[in-house]
C-alpha positions in Angstrom: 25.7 -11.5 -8.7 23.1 -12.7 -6.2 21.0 -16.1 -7.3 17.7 -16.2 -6.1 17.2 -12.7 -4.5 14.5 -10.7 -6.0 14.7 -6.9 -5.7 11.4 -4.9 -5.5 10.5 -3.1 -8.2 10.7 0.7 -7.5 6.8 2.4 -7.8 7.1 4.8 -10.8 5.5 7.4 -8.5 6.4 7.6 -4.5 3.5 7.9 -2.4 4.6 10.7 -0.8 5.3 12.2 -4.2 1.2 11.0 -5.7 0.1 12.9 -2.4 1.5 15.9 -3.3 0.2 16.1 -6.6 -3.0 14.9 -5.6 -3.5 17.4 -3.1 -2.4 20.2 -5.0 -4.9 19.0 -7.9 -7.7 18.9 -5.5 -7.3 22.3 -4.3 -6.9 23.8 -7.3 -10.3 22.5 -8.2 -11.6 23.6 -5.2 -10.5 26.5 -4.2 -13.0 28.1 -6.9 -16.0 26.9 -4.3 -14.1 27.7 -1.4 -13.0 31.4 -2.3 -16.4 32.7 -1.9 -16.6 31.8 1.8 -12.9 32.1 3.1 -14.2 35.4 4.9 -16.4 33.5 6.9 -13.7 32.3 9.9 -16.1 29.3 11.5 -16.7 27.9 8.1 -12.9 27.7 6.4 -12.4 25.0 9.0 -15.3 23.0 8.2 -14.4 23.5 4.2 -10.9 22.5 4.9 -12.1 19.6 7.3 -13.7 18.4 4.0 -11.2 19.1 1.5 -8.7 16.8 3.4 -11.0 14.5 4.0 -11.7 14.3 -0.5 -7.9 14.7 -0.6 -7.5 11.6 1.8 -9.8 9.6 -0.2 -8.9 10.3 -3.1 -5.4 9.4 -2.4 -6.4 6.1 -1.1 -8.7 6.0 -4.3 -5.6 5.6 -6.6 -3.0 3.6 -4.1 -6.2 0.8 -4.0 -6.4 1.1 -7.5 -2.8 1.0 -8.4 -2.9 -1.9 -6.0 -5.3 -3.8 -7.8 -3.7 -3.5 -10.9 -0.8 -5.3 -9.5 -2.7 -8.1 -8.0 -5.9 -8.7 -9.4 -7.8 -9.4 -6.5 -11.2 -8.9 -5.8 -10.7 -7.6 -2.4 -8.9 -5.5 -3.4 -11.5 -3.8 -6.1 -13.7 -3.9 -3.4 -11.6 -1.6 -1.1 -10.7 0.4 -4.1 -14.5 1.1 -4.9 -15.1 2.0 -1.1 -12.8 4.4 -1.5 -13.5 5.8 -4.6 -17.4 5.6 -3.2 -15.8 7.6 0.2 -14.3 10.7 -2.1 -17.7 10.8 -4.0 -19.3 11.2 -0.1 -16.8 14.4 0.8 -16.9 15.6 -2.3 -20.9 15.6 -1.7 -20.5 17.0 1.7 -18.1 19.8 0.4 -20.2 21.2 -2.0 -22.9 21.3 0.9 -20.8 23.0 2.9 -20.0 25.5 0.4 -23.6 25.7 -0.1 -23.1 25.2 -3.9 -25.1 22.0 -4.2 -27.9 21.9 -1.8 -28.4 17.8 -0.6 -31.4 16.0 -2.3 -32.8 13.3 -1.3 -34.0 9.6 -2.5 -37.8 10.1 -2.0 -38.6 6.2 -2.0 -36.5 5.7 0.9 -36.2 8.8 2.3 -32.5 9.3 2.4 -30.0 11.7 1.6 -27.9 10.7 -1.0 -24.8 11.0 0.6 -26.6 8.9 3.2 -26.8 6.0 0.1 -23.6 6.2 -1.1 -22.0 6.1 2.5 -24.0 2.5 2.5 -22.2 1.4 -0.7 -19.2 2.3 0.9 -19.5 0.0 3.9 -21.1 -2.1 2.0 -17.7 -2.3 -0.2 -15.8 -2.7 2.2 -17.4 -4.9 4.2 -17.4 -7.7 1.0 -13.8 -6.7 1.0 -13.5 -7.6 4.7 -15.4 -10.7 4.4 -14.3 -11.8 1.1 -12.8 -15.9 1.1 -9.6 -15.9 -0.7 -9.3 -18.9 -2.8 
């Protein structure tokens, strides 16, 4: 028995494993907005371009998350609410694309709202970036 050797504790979920299930999750909720236009062959790539994109971000979502639940840092929120505000972008942009949710605007600024919330994001993860340790 080794003294003073710690071993790491084993995630209860592998990464590779939460990717999987995450991916398959988001495309079955998906593929009800996406069925309608798989016909159309120029725009299944752009659909697909933004389902991995939500499926990408939504998988960094939970990793930040489960990260920050380990070690309470605020940096660490920070990053995980960039993320989280980066799935809410795609998943914006997706139902654009799919031409279920037609993009509104902020009319006392002018904006988009995916345009907003893509803001936040940097915004997030620019605190995150800059952020003093103490």
């Amino acid at each position: 028995m080794q003294q003073g050797r710690s071993e790491p504790v084993q995630d209860s979920t592998s990464k590779p494993i939460l990717l999987g299930l995450i991916t398959a999750l988001t495309i079955g909720v998906v593929a009800p907005l996406v069925v309608p236009h798989a016909i159309h062959p120029s725009m299944i790539f752009h659909i697909t371009l933004h389902i991995a994109s939500l499926t990408i971000a939504i998988f960094l979502s939970i990793v930040s998350f489960i990260a920050y639940g380990r070690n309470t840092g605020s940096r660490l929120l920070l990053m995980a609410l960039g993320f989280t505000a980066l799935a809410a972008v795609e998943f914006f942009y997706l139902l654009d694309a799919t031409g279920t949710l037609a993009m509104f605007s902020v009319p006392e600024i002018n904006a988009e709202l995916p345009h907003v919330i893509l803001l936040v994001m940097l915004t997030m993860f620019g605190l995150g970036v800059l952020k003093v340790n103490k």
